[in-house]
N, C-alpha and C positions, 0 to 999 in steps of 0.2 A: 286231445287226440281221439282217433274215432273207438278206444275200447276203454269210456268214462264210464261203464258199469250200468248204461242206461240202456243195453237192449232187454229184449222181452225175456229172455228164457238165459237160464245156466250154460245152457251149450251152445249158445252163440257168442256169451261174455267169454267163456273157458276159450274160444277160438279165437275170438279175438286177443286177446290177453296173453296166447303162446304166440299168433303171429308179430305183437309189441313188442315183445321179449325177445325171439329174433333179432327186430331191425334191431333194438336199441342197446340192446349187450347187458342187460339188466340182470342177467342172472346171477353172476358173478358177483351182486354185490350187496346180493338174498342173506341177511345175519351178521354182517359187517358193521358196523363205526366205528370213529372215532373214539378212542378216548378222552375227556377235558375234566375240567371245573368249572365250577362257578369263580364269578371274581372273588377272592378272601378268603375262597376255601370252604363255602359255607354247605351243608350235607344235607338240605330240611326231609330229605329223603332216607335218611341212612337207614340201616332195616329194610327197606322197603324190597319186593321182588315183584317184577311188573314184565308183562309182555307188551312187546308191540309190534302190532300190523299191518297189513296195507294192501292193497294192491295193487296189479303186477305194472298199469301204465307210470309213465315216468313219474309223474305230480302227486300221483297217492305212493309210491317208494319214496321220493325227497322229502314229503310232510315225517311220512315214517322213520325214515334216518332222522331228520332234522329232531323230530320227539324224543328219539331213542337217546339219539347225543345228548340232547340238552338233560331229559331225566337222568340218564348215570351220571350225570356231571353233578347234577344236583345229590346224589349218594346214593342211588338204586341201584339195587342189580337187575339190568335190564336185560331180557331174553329176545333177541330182534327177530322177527316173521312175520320180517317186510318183504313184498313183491308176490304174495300169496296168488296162485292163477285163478285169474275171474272175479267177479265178485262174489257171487256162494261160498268160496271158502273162507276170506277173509271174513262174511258176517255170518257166516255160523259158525268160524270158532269163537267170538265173539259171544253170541247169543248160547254156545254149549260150554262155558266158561273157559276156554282154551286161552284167550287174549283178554287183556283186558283195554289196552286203548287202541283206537282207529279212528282215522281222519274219512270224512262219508262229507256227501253235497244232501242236500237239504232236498234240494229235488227227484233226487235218488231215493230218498226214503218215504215224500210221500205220493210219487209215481211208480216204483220198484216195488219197497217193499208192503206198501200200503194201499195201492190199487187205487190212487185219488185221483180223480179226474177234472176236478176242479182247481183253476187256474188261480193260483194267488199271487198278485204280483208285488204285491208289498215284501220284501225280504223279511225282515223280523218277523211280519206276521205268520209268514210261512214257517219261519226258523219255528214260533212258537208253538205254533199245531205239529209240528214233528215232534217238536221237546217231548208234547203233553200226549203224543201216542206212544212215544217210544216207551217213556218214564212207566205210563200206567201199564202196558202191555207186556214190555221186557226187564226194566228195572235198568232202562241206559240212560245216560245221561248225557244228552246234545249240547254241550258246551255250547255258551257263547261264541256265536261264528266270528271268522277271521273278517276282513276286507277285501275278501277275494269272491270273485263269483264266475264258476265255470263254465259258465252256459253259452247255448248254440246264438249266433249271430250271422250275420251278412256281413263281409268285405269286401272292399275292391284298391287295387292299387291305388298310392298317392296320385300319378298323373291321371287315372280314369275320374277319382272323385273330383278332381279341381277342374278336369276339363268341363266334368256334367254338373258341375258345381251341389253334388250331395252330401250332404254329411248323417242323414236318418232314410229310415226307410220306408218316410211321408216323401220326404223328397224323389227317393225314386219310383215311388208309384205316380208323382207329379211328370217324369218322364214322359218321351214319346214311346210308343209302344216300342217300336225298333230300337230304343235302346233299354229295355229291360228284359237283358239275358243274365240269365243264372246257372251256375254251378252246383250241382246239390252231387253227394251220393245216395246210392236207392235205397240205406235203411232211413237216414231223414228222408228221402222224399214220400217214404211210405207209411212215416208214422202220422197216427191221429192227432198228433200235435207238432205235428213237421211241416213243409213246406207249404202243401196245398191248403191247409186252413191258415196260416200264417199270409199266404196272397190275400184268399178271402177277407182276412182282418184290413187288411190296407188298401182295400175295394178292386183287385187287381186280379179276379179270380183265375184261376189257373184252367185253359187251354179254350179260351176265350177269346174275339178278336180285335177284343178293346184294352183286356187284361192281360194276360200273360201266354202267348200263344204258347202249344206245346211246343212247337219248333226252336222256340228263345231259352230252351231248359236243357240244358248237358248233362247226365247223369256217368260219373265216375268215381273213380276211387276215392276215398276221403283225403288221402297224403296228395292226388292229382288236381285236386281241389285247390288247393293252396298254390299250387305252381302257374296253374291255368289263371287264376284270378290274378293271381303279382304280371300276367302279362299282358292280360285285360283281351285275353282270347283261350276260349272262347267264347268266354262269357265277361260283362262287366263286372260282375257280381256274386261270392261264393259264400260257401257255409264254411264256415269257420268255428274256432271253439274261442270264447275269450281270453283263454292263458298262456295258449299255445304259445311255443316260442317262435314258431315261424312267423307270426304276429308283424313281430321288431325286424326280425332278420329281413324280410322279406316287406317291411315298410309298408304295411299292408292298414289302411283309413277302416278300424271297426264301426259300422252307422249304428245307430242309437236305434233304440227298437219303443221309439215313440209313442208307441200305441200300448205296449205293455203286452205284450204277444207271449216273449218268451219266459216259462217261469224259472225263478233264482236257481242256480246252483251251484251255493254261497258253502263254502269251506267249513267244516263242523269237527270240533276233537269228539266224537264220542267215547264216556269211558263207563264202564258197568258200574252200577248203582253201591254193590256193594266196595268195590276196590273205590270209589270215593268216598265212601263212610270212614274205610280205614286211613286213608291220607288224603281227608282232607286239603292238605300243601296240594295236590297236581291242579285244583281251579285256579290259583295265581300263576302252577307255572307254565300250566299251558296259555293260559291268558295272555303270559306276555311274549310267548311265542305269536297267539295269532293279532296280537297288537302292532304286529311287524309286516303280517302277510297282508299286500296288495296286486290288484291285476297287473300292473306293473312289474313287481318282484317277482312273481310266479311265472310269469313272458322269459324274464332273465335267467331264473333258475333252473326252469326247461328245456330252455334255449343251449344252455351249457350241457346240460345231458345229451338232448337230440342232435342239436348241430352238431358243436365243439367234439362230442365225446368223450366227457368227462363223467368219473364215477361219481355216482350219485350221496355214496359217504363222503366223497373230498369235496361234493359241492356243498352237502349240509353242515360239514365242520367249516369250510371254507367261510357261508356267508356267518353262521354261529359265532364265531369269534369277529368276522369284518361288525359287526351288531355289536360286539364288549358283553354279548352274551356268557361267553363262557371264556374261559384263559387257553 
C-alpha cells in the first residue's frame, strides 16, 4: 500500500500512515494479541520481557502481532506497540531503546535511512550491506530476511495481459506505442527511482513519441490505481505494490521487472544488538516465523485485513496456529 515508509520526509509518512489507519480500522487493534503456546508447552523464552513494533500500514501491524503472538507463546512477556504512526516513530523507539523488535524492508533502510542511491538488485546482497550498516552504526540486527519482497511493480489485468500476450516489462516496452498506458500515482511518478527512469531502463523514455507519450500516463491515487488497472481503463498497466492483497482479489498478472530496475524490499525482523546477546533463542524463533512468509501469503494476509475486514490479531493467531506454530 502506498504508506510502506518509503517517502522522503516524517511528515508525509505520519500523513499517510493516519490516512491508512482510517481506511483500514487498525487502530483498534494497537497492543492486542492473542494469547497461545508453543506445541508441548515449551517456554525457551520464560524471563524474557520484549517490545514489539511496527508500523501503522496493514503488513508492518500483521508481521507485528504475528511476532508478538508467537514470542509470548514461546514465554515472554511481550509489551505490543504495533501500528506506531509513520515510520519515525516506530524506528526511533527502536534506535532510543524503547522496542526492541521491528519488521523493516531492506530497501527502506538503505534508501530511508541511509541515503544510498545505488541500486542493488541482488536481494541478499543488499540484505547484506544493510546488515553491515545497521550492526556497525546502531548495534541492530537485520535478521535474515523472510521470502517476501515488497516492492513497487507494474500490473495489468489477467484478460489485458493475455490479450497483449505480456508477462515482463521487456515485453511491454516491445508494444505498439498505443498500447503502453500507465497508471502511476504522483509520489512514484516523481521519485528519482520511480517511473520515469524505470521507462528509461526499458528504452521507452517517458513523453517521447516513440516511448512513452505523456498523454499514455494517468496520474491518480494509489488505492485508484489498482481498480483502474483490474479494468484495463485507463490504462493497461499500473503501479502496484507486490503484497498487496488487492493483488489476488482483484486477479491482477504482476510482470517481472526483467531488467532489474526495482530494488528489493525483502521482509527483515530487525532486533537491537543487545536484546539478542540476551536471548540468543529469538534468531531461531524468528527464523521460523520468516521461513513461513512468502509474496503469496502476505497477498492473503492483507487481503483479509484490507478487503474481508478482519482484525489483524485474529488473522496473525488465525494463520499461527493454521502453520502448528503455536496451540
Amino acid at each position: 500500500m502506498s504508506s510502506r515508509a518509503r517517502l522522503g520526509t516524517a511528515i508525509s509518512a505520519l500523513a499517510a500512515a493516519i490516512s491508512l489507519v482510517a481506511g483500514c480500522g487498525l487502530v483498534s487493534s494497537s497492543g492486542t494479541f492473542h494469547d497461545a503456546r508453543l506445541p508441548g508447552g515449551e517456554r525457551p523464552l520464560d524471563g524474557a520481557t520484549l517490545v514489539v513494533t511496527s508500523k501503522s500500514f496493514t503488513e508492518g501491524v500483521l508481521l507485528g502481532k504475528i511476532t508478538a503472538t508467537y514470542l509470548a507463546a514461546a514465554g515472554a512477556e511481550v509489551r505490543d506497540m504495533t501500528g506506531a504512526p509513520g515510520s519515525a516513530s516506530s524506528r526511533q523507539a527502536q534506535l532510543n531503546g524503547d522496542a526492541d523488535v521491528l519488521w523493516e524492508y531492506t530497501g527502506t533502510g538503505w534508501v530511508n535511512y541511509h541515503n544510498q542511491t545505488e541500486t542493488i538488485a541482488d536481494p541478499h546482497e543488499l540484505w547484506q550491506r544493510v546488515h553491515d550498516i545497521e550492526k556497525a552504526d546502531h548495534d541492530l540486527e537485520w535478521l535474515p530476511p523472510a521470502n517476501f519482497n515488497d516492492t513497487y511493480a507494474f500490473g495489468a489485468s489477467t484478460p489485458t495481459a493475455q490479450r497483449l500476450g505480456v508477462q515482463s516489462l521487456s515485453d511491454v516496452a516491445a508494444l505498439q506505442v498505443a498500447d503502453r498506458t500507465f497508471c502511476v500515482d504522483d509520489e512514484f511518478f516523481s521519485r528519482s527511482d520511480g517511473f520515469v527512469p524505470m521507462l528509461q531502463k526499458y528504452g521507452i523514455p517517458y513523453n517521447d513519441p516513440n516511448g512513452v507519450p505523456a498523454g499514455n500516463v494517468t496520474r491518480m491515487d494509489s488505492g485508484v490505481v489498482y481498480t483502474a488497472t483490474a479494468k484495463g481503463a485507463p490504462c493497461h498497466f499500473g503501479m502496484i505494490y507486490t503484497t498487496d492483497g488487492r493483488v489476488k482479489n482483484l486477479n491482477l498478472v504482476v510482470l517481472d521487472d526483467d531488467r532489474k530496475f526495482f530494488l528489493p524490499y525483502s521482509g527483515t525482523a530487525v532486533v537491537r544488538g543487545a536484546v539478542l546477546d540476551r536471548y540468543p533463542q529469538l534468531r531461531e524463533l524468528i527464523g521460523t516465523i520468516s521461513a513461513h512468509l512468502t509474496d503469496d501469503l502476505m497477498q492473503d494476509l492483507n487481503g483479509r485485513v484490507d478487503i474481508d475486514g478482519e482484525d489483524p490479531a485474529d488473522v496473525a493467531y488465525d494463520w499461527l496456529r493454521s502453520e502448528k506454530l503455536v496451540d
